[in-house]
C-alpha positions in Angstrom: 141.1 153.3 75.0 139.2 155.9 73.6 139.8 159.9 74.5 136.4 160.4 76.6 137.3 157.5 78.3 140.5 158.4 79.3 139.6 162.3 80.0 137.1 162.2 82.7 136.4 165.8 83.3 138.7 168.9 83.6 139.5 170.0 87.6 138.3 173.9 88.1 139.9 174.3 91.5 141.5 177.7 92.6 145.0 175.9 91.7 143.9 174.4 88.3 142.7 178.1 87.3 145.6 180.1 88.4 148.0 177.4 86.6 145.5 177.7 83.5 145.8 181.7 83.4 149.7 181.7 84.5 151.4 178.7 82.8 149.3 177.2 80.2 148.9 174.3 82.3 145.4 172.6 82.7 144.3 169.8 85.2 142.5 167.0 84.3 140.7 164.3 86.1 141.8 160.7 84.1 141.6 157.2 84.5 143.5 155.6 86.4 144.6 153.2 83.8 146.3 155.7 81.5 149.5 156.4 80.9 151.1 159.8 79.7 151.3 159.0 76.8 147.5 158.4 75.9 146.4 161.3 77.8 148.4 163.1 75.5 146.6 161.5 72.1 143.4 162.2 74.1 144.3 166.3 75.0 145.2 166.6 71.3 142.2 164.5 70.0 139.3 166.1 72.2 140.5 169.8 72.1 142.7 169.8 69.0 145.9 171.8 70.7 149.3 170.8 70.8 150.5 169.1 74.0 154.1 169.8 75.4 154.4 167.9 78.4 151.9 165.6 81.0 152.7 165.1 84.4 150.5 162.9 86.6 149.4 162.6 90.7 148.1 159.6 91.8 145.7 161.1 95.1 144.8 158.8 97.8 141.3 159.2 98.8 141.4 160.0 102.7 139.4 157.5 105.0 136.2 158.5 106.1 134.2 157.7 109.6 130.7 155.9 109.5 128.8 154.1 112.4 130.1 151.0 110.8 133.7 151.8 110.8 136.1 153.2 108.4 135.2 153.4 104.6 138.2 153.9 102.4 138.1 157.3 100.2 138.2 157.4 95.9 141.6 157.2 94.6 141.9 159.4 91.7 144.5 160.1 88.9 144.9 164.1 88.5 147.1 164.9 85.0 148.6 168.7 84.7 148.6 168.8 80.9 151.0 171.8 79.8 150.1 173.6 76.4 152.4 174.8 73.5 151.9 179.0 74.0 150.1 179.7 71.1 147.4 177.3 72.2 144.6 178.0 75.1 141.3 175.3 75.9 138.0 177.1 76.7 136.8 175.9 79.7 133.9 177.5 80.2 
């Protein structure tokens, strides 16, 4: 797969943030179907940094209540993508 396939958009929650700024670690929204190992190839291709580690989360959309009955949440696949130090991504 291609990198902008694979990177869907970056997460700017309050914990993505404070691990950007603390650790060097930035949090990704990715498809589902990726492994580690290609959303490493696409970090490096899209921003041009060196990546040290990934780790992934595999969320479990919570069910929702309708008039019609329970409709089934989005599943998503959240990667924390951790940074060599010298190397930052500008995010805004």
């Amino acid at each position: 797969m291609e990198a902008h396939y694979i990177i869907k958009r970056p997460m700017l929650s309050e914990k993505g943030t404070a691990s950007a700024t603390d650790h060097n670690r930035y949090l990704f929204e990715v498809s589902r179907t990726a492994r580690k190992d290609d959303i490493k190839r696409a970090v490096q291709e899209l921003y041009g940094v060196r990546v040290i580690g990934v780790n992934t989360v595999n969320q479990r959309g919570s069910n929702r209540r309708t008039r019609f009955g329970y409709v089934p949440g989005r599943t998503t696949k959240k990667a924390y993508v951790k940074l060599h130090p010298e190397d930052k991504i500008e995010l805004f």
